[in-house]
Backbone as a chain_set.jsonl record, in Angstrom:
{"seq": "XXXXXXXXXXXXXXXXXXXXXXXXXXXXXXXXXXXXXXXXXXXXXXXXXXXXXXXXXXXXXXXXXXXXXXXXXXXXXXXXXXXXXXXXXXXXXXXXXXXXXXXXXXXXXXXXX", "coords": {"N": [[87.678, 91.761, 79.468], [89.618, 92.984, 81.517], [90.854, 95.753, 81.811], [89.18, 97.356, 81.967], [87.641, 97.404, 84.891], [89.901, 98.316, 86.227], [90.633, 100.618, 85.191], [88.274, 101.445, 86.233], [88.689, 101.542, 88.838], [90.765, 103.505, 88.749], [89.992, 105.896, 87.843], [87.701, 106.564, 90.032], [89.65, 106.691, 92.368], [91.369, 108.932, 91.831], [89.066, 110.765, 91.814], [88.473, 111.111, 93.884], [90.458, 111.939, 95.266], [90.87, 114.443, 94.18], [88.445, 115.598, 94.471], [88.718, 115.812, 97.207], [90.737, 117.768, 97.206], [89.526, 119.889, 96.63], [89.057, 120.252, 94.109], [87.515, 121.034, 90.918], [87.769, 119.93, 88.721], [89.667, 117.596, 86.753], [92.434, 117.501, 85.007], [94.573, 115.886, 83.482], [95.461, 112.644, 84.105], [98.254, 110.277, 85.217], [99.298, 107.475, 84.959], [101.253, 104.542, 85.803], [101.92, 101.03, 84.607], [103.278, 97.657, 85.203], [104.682, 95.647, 82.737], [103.663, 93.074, 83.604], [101.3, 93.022, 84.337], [99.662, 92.259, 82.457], [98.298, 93.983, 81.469], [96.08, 95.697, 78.333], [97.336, 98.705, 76.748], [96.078, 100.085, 74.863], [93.412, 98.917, 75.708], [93.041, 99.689, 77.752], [93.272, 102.779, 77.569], [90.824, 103.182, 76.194], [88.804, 101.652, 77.65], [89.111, 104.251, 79.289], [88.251, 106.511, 78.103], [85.473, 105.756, 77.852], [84.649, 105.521, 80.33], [84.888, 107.93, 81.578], [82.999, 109.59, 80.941], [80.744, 111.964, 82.515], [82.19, 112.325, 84.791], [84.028, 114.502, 86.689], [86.231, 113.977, 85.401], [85.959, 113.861, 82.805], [86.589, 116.036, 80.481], [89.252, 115.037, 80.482], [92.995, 113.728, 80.219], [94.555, 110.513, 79.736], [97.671, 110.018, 81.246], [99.737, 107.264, 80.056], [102.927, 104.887, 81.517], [104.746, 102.473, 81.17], [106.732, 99.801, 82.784], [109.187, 97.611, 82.287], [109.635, 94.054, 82.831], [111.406, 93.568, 85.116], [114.51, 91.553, 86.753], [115.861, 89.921, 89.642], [119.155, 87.872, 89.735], [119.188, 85.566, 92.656], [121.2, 83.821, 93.033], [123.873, 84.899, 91.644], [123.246, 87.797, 91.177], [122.393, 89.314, 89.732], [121.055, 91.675, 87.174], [118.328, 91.868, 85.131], [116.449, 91.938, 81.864], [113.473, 90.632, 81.105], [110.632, 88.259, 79.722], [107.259, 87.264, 80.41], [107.18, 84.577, 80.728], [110.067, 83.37, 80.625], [112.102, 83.212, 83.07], [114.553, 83.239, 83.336], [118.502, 83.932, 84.803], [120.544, 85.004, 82.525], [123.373, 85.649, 82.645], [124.329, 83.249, 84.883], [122.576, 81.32, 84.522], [120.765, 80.243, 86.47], [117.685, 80.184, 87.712], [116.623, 80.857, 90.204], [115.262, 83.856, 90.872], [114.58, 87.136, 92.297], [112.013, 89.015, 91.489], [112.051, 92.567, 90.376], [110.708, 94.585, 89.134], [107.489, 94.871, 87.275], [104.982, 94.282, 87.916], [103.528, 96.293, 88.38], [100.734, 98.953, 89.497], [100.024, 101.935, 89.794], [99.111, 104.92, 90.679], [100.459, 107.79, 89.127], [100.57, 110.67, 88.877], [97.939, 113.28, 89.112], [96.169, 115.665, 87.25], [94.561, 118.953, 88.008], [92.363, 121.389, 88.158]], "CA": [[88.633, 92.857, 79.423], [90.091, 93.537, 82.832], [91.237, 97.349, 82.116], [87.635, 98.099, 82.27], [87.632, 97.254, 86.148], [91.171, 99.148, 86.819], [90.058, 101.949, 85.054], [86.978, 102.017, 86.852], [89.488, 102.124, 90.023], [91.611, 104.636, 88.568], [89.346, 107.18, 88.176], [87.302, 106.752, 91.405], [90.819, 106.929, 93.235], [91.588, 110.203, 91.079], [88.216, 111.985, 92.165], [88.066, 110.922, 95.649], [91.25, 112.785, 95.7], [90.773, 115.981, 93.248], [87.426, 116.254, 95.123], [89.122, 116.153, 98.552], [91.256, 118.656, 97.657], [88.817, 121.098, 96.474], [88.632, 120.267, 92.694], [86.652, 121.131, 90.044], [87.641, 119.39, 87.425], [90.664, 116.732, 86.364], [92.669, 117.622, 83.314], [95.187, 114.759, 82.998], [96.236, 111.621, 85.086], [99.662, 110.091, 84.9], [99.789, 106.207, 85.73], [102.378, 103.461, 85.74], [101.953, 100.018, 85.102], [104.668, 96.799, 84.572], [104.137, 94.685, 82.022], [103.65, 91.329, 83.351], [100.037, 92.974, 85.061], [98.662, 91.804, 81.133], [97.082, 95.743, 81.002], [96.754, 96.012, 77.622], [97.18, 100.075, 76.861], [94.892, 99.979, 74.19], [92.623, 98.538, 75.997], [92.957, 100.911, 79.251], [92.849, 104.305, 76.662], [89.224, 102.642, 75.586], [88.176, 102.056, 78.792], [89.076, 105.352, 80.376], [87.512, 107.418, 76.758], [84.293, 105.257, 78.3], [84.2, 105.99, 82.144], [85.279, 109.607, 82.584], [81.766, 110.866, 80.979], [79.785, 112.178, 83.432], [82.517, 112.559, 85.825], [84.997, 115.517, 86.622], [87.448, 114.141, 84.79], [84.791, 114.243, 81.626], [87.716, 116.401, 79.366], [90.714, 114.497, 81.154], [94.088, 112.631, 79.167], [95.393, 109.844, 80.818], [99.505, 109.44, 80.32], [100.552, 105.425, 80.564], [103.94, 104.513, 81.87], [104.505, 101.456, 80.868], [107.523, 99.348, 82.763], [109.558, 96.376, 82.058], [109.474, 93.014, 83.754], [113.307, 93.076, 85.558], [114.661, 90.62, 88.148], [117.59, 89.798, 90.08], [119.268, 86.739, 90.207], [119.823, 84.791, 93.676], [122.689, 83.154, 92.595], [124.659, 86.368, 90.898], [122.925, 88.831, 92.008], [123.18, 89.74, 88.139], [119.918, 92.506, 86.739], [118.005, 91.575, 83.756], [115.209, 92.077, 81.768], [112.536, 89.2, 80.81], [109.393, 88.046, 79.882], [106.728, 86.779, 81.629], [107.023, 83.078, 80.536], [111.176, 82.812, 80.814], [112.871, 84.519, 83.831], [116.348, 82.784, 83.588], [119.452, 84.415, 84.286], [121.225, 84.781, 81.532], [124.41, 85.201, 83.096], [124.858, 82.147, 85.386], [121.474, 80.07, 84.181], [119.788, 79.892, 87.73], [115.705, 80.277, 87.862], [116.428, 81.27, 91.197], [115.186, 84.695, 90.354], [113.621, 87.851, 92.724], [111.346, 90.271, 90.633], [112.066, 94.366, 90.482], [109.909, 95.468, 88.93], [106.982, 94.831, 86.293], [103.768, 94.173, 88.024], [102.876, 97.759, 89.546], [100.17, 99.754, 88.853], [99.751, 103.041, 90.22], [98.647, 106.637, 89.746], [101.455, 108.873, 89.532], [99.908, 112.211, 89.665], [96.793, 113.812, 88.737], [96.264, 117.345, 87.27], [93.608, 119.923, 88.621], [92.032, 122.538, 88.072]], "C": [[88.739, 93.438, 80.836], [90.677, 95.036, 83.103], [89.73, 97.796, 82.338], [87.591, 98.136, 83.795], [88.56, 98.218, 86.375], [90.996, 100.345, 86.378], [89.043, 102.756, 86.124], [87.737, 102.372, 88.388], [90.284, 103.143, 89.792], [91.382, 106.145, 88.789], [88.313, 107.576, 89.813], [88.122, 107.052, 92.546], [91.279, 108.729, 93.108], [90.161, 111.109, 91.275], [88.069, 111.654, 92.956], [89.092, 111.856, 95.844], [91.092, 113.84, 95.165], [89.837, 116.344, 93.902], [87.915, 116.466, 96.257], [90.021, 117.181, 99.066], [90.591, 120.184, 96.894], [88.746, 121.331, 94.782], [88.065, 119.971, 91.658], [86.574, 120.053, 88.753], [89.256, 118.799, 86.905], [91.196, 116.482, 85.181], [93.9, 116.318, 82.72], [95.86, 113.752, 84.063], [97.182, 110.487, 84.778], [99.681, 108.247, 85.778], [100.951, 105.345, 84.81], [101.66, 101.876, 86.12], [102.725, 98.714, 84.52], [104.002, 96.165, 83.239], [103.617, 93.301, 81.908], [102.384, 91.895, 84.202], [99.271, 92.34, 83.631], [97.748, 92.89, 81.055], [97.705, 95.738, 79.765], [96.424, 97.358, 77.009], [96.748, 100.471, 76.171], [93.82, 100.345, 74.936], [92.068, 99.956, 77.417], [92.375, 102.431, 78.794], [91.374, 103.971, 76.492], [88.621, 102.612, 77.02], [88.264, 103.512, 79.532], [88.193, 106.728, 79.489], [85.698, 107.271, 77.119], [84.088, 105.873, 79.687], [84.417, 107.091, 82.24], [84.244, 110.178, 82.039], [81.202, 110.658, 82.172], [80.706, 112.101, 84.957], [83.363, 113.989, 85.631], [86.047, 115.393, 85.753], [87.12, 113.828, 83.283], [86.218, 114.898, 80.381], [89.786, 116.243, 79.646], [91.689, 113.313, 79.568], [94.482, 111.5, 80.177], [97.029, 109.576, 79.759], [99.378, 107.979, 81.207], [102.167, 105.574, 80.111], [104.288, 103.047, 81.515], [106.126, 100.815, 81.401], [108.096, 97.809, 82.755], [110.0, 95.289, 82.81], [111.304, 93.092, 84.046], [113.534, 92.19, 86.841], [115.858, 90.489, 88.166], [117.879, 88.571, 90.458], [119.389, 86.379, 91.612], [120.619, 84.654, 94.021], [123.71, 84.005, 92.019], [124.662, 87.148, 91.134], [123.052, 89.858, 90.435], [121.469, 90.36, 88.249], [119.646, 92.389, 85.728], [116.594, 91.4, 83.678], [114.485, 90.689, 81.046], [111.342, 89.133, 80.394], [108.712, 87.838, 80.56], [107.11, 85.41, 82.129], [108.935, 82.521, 81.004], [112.43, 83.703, 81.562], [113.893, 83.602, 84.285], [117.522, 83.538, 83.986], [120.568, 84.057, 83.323], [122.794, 85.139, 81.99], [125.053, 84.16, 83.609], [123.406, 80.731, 85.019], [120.718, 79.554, 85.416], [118.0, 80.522, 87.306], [115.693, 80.607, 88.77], [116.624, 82.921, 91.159], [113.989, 85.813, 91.579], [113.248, 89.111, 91.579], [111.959, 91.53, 91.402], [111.363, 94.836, 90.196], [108.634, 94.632, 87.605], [105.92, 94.364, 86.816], [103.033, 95.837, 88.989], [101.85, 97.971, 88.76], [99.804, 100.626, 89.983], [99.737, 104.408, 89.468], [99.571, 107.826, 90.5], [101.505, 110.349, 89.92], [98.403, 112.543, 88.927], [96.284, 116.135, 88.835], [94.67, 117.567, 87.357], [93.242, 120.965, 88.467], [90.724, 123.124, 89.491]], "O": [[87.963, 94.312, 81.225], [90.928, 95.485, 84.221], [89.454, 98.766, 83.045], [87.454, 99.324, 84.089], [88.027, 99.235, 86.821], [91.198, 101.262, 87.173], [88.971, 103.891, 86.594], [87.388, 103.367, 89.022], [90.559, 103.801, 90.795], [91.946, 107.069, 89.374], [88.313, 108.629, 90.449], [87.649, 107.55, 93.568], [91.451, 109.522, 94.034], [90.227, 112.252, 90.822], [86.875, 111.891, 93.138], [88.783, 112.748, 96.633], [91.227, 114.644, 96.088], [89.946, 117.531, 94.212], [87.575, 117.59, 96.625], [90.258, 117.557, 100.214], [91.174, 121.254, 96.722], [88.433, 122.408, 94.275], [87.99, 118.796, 91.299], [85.639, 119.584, 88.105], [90.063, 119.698, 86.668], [90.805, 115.63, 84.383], [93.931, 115.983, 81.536], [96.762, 114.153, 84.799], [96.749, 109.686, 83.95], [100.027, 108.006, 86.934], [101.342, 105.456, 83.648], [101.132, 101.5, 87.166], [102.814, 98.694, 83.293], [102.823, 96.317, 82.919], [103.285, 92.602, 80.951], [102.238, 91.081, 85.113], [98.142, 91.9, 83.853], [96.593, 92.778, 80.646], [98.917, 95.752, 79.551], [95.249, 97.432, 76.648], [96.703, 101.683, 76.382], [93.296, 101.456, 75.011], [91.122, 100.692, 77.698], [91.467, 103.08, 79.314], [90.692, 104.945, 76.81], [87.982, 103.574, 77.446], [87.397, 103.797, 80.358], [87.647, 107.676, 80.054], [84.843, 108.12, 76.868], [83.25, 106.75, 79.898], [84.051, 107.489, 83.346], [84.138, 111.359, 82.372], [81.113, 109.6, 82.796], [80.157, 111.882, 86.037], [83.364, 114.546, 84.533], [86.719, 116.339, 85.342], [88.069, 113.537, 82.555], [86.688, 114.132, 79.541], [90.833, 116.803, 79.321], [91.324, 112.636, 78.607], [94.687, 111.738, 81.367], [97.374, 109.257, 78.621], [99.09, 107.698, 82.37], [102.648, 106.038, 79.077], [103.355, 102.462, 82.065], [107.007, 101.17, 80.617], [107.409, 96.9, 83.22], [110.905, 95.591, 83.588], [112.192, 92.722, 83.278], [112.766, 92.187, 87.802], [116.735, 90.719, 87.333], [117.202, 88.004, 91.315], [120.006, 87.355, 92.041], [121.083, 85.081, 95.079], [124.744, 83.337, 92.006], [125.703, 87.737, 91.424], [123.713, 90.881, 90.256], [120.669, 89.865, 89.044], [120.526, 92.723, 84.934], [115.77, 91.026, 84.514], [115.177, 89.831, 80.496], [110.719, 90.146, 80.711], [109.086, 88.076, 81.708], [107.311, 85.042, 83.286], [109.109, 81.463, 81.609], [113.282, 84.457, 81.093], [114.048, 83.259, 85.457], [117.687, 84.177, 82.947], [121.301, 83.069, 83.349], [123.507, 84.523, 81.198], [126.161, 83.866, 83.16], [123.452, 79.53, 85.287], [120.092, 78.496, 85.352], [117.632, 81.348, 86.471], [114.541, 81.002, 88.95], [117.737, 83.414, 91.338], [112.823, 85.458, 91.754], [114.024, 89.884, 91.017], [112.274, 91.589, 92.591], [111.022, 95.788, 90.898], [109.152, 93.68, 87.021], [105.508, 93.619, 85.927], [102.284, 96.077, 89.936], [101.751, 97.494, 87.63], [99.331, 100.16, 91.019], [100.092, 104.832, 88.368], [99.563, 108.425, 91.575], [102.109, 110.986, 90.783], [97.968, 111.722, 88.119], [96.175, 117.09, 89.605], [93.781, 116.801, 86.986], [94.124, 121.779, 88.741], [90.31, 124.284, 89.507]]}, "num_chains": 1, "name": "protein.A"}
């Protein structure tokens, strides 16, 4: 289970910063991540219910963002959404395809007290 690791970066990212800016204690942190990273948000809620004892962010929520794999054709220049396994355009049928979006993960904000 690989959210266990990204968690474990999530929150160490999220109190390096809440501590750097002089805080006590981390009441909810706000990430984004695509869908073709295979986080599954289950899995991430479970891991993060696990790692935040014994840190600041001990009575913290995390919000997940969750966005969808999109790409742009080459050949069209056409915007569409996809799986992981079949990134065709469905307008002109090229494979010649640049991603937009759906492998991010980042931490959008983080609340403080």
């Amino acid at each position: 289970m690989h959210e266990m690791g990204i968690c474990d970066g999530i929150l160490k990212s999220a109190t390096e910063a809440a501590e750097a800016e002089g805080a006590s204690c981390i009441n909810r942190i706000e990430v984004t991540f695509g869908e073709l990273t295979q986080i599954v948000e289950d899995a991430l809620q479970f891991a993060f219910e696990v790692l935040r004892q014994d840190t600041i962010a001990a009575d913290a929520t995390l919000g997940i963002t969750i966005l969808e794999a999109r790409s742009r054709c080459m050949d069209c220049s056409a915007e569409f959404r996809h799986d992981r396994y079949e990134v065709k355009c469905p307008k002109c049928g090229s494979y010649l395809c640049s991603l937009l979006q759906g492998r991010e993960l980042r931490i959008e904000s983080i609340d403080v007290d």
